[in-house]
TIPA-588675 format. One record per residue (C-alpha): residue number from 1; chain; residue in one letter; z negated, y, x. Coordinates in steps of 0.1 Angstrom, whole numbers, plus 5000, padded with zeros to 4 digits. Each point is the difference from the previous one (the first is absolute). Layout:
N
R   n chain res    w    v    u
R NUM     A   A    Z    Y    X
...
This chain:
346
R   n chain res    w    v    u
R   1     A   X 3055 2836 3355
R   2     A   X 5006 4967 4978
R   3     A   X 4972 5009 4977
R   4     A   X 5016 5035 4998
R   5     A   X 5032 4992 4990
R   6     A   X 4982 4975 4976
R   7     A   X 4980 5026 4985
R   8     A   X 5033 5020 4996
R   9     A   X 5021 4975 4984
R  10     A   X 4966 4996 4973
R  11     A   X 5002 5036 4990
R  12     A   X 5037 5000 4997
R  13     A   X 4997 4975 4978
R  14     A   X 4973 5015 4978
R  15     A   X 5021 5033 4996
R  16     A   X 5031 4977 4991
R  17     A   X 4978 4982 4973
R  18     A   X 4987 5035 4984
R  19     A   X 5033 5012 5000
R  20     A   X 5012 4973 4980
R  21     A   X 4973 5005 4979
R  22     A   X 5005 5039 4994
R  23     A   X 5038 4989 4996
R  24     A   X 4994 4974 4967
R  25     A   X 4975 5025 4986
R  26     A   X 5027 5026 5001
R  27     A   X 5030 4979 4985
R  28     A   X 4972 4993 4972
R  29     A   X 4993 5033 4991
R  30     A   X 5035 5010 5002
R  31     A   X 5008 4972 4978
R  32     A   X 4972 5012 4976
R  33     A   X 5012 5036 5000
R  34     A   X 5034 4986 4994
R  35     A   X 4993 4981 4969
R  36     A   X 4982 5036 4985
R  37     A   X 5030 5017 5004
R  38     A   X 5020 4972 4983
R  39     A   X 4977 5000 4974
R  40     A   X 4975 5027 4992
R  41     A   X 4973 5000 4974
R  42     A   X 5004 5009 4970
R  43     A   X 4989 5030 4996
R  44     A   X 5027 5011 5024
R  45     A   X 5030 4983 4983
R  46     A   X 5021 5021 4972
R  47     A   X 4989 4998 4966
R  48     A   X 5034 5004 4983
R  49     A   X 5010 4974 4992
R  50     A   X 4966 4977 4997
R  51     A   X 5007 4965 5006
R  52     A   X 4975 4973 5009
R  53     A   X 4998 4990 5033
R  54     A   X 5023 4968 5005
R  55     A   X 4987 4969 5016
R  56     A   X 4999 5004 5036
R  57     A   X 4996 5039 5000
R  58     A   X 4966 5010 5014
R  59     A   X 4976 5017 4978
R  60     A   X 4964 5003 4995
R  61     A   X 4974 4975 4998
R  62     A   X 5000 4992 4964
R  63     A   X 5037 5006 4993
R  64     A   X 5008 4973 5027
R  65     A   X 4969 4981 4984
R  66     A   X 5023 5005 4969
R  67     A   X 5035 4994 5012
R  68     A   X 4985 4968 5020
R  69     A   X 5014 4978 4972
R  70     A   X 5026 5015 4990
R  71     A   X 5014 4995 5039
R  72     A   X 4990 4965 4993
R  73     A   X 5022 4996 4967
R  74     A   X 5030 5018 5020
R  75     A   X 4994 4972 5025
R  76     A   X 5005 4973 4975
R  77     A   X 5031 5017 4984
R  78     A   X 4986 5008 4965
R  79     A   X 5014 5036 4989
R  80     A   X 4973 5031 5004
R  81     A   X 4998 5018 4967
R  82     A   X 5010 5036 4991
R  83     A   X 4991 5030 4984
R  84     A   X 5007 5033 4991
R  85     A   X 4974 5025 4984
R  86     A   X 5007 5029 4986
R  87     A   X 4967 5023 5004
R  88     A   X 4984 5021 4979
R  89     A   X 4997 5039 4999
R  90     A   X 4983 5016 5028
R  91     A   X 4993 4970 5022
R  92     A   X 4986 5006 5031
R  93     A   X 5014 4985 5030
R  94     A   X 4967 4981 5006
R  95     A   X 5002 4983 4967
R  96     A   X 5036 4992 4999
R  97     A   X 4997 4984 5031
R  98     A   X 4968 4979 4987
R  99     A   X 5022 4991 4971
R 100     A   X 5027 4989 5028
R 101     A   X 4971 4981 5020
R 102     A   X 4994 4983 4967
R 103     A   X 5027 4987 4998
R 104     A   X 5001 4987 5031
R 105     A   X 4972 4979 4997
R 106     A   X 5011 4982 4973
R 107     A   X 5030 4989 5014
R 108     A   X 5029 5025 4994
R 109     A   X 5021 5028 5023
R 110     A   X 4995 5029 4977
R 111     A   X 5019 5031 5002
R 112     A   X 4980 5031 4981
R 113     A   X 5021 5028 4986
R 114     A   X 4981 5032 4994
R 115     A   X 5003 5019 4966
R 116     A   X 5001 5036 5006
R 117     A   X 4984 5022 4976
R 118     A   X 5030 5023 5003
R 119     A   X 5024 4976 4995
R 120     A   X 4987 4976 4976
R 121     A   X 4979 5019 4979
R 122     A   X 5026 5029 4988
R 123     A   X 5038 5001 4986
R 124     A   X 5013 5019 5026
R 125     A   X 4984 4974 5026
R 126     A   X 5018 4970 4978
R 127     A   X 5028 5014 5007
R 128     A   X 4998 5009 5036
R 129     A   X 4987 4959 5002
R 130     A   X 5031 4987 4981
R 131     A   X 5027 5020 5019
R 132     A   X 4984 4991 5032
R 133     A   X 4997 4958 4986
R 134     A   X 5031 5004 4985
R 135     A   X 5019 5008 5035
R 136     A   X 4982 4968 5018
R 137     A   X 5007 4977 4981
R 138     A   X 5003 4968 5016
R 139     A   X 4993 5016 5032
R 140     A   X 4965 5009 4983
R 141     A   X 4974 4985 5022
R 142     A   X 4986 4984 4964
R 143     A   X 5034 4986 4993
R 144     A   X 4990 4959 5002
R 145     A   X 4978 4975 4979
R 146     A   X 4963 5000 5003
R 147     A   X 4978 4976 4991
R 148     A   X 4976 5026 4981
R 149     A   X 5007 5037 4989
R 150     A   X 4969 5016 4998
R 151     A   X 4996 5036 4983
R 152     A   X 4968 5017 5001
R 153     A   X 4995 5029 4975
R 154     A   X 5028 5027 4999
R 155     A   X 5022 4974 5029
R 156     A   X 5011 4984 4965
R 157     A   X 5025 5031 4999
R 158     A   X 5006 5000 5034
R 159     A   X 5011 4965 4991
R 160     A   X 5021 5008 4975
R 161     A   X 5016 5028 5018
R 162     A   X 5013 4978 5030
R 163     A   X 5011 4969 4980
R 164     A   X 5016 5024 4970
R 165     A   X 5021 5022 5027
R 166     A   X 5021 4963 5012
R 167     A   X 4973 4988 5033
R 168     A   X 5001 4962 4992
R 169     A   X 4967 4995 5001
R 170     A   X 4987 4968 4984
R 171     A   X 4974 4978 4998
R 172     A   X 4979 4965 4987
R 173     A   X 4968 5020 4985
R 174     A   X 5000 5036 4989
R 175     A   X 4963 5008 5005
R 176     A   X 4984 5033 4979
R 177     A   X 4971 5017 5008
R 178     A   X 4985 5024 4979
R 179     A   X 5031 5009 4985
R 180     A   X 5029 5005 4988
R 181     A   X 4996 5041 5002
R 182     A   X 5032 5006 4980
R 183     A   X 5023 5026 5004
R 184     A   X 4989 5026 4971
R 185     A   X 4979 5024 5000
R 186     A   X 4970 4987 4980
R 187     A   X 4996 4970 5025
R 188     A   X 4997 5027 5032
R 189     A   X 4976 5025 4974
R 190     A   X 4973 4972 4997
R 191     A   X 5002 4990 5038
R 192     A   X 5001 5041 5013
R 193     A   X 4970 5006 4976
R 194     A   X 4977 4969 5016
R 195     A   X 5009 5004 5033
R 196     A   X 4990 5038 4999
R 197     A   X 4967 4991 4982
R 198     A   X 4995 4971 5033
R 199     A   X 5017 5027 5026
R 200     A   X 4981 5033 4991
R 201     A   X 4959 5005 5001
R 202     A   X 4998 5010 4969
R 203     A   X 5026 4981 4982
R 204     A   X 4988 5006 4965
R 205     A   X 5019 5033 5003
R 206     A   X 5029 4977 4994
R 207     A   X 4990 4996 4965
R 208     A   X 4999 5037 4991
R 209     A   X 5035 5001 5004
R 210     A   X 5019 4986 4970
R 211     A   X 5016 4969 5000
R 212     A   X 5027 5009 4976
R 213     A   X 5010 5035 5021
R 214     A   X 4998 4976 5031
R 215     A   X 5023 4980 4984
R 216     A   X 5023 5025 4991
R 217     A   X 4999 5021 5032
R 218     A   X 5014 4966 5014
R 219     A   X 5026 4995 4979
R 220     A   X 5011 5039 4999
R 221     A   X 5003 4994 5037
R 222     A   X 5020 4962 5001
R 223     A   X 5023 5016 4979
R 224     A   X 5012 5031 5021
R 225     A   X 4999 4978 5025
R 226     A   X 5023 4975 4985
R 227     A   X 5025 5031 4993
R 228     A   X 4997 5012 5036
R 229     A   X 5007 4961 5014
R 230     A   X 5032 5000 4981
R 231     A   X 5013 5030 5007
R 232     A   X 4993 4995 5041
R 233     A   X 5016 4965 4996
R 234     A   X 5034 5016 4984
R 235     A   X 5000 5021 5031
R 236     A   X 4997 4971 5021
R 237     A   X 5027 4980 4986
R 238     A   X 5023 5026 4997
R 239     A   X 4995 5017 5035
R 240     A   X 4985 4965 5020
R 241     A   X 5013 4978 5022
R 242     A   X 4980 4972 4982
R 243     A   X 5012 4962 4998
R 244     A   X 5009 4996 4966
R 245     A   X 4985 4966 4998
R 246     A   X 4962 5016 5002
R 247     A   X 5008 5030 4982
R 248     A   X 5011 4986 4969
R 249     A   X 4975 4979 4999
R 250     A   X 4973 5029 5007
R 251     A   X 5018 5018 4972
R 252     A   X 4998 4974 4970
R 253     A   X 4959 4998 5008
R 254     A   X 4999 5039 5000
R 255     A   X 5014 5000 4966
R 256     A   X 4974 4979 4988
R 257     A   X 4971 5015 5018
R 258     A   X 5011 5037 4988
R 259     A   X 5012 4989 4964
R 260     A   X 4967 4990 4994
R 261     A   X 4980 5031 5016
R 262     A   X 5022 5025 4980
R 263     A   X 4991 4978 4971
R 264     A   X 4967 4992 5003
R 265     A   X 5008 4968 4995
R 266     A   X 4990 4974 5027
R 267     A   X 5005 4967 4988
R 268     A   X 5034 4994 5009
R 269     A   X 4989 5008 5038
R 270     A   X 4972 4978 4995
R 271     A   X 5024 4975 4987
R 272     A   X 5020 4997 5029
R 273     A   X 4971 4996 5026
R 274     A   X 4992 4977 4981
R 275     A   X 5036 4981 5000
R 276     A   X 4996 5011 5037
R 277     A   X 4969 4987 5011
R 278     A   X 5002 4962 4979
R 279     A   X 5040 4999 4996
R 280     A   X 5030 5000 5018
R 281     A   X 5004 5032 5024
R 282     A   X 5033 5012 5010
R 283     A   X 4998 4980 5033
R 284     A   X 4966 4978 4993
R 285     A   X 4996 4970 4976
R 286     A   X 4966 4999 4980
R 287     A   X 4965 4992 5015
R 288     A   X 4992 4961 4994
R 289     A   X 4965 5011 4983
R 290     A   X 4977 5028 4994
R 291     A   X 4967 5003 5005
R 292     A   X 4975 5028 4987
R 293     A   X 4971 5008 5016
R 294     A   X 4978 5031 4983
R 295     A   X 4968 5010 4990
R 296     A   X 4998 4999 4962
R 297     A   X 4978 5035 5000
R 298     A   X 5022 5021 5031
R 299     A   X 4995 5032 4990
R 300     A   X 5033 5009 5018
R 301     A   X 5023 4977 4980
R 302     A   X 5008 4998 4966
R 303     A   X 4990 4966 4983
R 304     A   X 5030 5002 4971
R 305     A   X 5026 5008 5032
R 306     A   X 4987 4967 5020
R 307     A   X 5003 4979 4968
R 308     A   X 5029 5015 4991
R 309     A   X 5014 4993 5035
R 310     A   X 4991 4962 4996
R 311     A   X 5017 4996 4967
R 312     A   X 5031 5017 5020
R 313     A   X 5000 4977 5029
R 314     A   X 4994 4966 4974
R 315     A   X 5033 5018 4977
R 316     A   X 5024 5000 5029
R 317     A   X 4989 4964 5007
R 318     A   X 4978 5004 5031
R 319     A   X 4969 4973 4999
R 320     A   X 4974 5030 4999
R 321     A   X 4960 4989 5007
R 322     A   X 4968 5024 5001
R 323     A   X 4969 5000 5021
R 324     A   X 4974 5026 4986
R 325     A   X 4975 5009 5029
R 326     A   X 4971 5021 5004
R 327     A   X 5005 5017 5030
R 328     A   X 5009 5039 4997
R 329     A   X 5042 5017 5003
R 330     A   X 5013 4981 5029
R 331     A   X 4968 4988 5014
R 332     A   X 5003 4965 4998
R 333     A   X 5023 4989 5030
R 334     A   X 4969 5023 5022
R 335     A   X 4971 4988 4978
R 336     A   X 5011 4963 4986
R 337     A   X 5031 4988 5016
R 338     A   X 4993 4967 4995
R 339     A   X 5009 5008 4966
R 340     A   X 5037 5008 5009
R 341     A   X 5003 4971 5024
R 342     A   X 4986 4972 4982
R 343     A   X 5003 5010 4968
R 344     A   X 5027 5023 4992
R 345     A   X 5023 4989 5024
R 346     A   X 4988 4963 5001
């Protein structure tokens, strides 16, 4: 009977032991399953807005191999850099987020603002853009300093467009890449015509049609436009509850942009993005530098507009530099970013 109860006692204590064991293991995977719902990959998280994953956040293998000493700078109280880049027409959400990890790697909490074709790359889109910048404001999630501005391609307007309609957005280096595409209608003629010849399978059809009528057809169009724009506006003040703040500030850019579409004259337009972009903006002092990064033989910019761009910047008394790379329209933060990190931004 002593041996028994022995025996018993044994086996109680064996089942106590696994239960323990099947008890830890469960609080462990819990815990597990509990830190994936606090933070989930990636892929999962919302895209808009795109920000690189703070020190501490979990992530994948080689953005934590990336943020590793960033978390480490943090640690020691020296201030993480920022950025803000402005991306080009048609970006997919693949590459702006690459552009985003870029960033990341080297050091900076990037925020990447799409440019959408529709609103970027057309009057009536400017306007929409400006309105909608213009009624932020400060409250504009772009309304703070930033180490480094970075506009890729067309996101040189969509620059323009948030720091022009009052969103006090400011920064040390204004970085350019493959651009300036101005606002006129030559600038978007030369960059429609290459990226149909790149986007179509037999591109060469491109060149049948007429430069000149192209030109024209686009201009025709900016200028009905322009009338349409001001007539919907005078509707808007008249009739809308609108702050007048943001709508008379709306209204004195409209007259510029539509003067010079019903007079097929652009330059004063192109003047103030200029003013815009390397000046004082109505809520933003000027960028402490610019720097321009292009290939000297883009076929989607024109050569006489970046120039001219530099001599605008140096005019307005903006310390202006240029780095002339080999890598092809808005390539070289994919291809060479080294390029950008040590060298244009070094």
């Amino acid at each position: 009977k002593g041996l028994d109860e022995r025996d018993d006692c044994t086996i109680q204590a064996k089942k106590a032991e696994a239960t323990m064991r099947r008890t830890a293991a469960l609080v462990l995977a819990l815990g597990g399953a509990a830190a994936a719902l606090v933070a989930p990959p990636p892929a999962l998280q919302p895209l808009q807005p795109r920000r690189a994953a703070a020190a501490g956040a979990a992530t994948t293998s080689d953005e934590a191999t990336a943020a590793a000493p960033t978390a480490s700078d943090d640690a020691n109280g020296r201030r993480r850099k920022t950025a803000a880049v402005f991306g080009f027409f048609g970006a997919s959400d693949r590459e702006l987020a690459l552009i985003e990890k870029r960033y990341a790697k080297n050091g900076y909490d990037c925020v990447v603002v799409p440019s959408p074709v529709n609103e970027v790359a057309r009057p009536s889109g400017w306007y929409k853009n400006f309105r909608r910048n213009a009624q932020l404001g400060k409250k504009h999630k772009l309304g703070r300093h930033f180490d480094v501005v970075h506009c890729m391609s067309g996101g040189f307007l969509n620059y323009y467009l948030t720091r022009g309609a009052g969103v006090p957005l400011a920064c040390d280096t204004l970085l350019l890449d493959s651009t300036p595409i101005l606002p006129k209608p030559r600038a978007f003629t030369t960059f429609a015509r290459q990226f149909f010849r790149d986007a179509l399978p037999v591109g060469w059809v491109v060149d049948l049609f007429p430069q000149p009528l192209h030109l024209f057809l686009i201009r025709t169009r900016w200028s009905f436009t322009a009338f349409r724009l001001r007539v919907q506006h005078w509707v808007l003040r008249r009739f809308g509850k609108h702050p007048r703040a943001w709508r008379d500030l709306t209204t004195r850019w409209l007259r510029v942009s539509s003067s010079a579409a019903r007079r097929g004259n652009y330059e004063p337009i192109v003047a103030h993005a200029a003013r815009v972009a390397f000046s004082r903006a109505p809520a933003a002092p000027p960028p402490k530098k610019a720097v321009f990064l292009h290939n000297p033989a883009d076929p989607y910019l024109s050569r006489d507009d970046v120039l001219a761009t530099v001599g605008a910047a140096e005019r307005l008394g903006l310390e202006a530099a240029v780095h002339e790379v080999a890598t092809n329209h808005v390539q070289t933060i994919f291809q060479k970013p080294r390029l950008i990190f040590e060298g244009a931004l070094a």
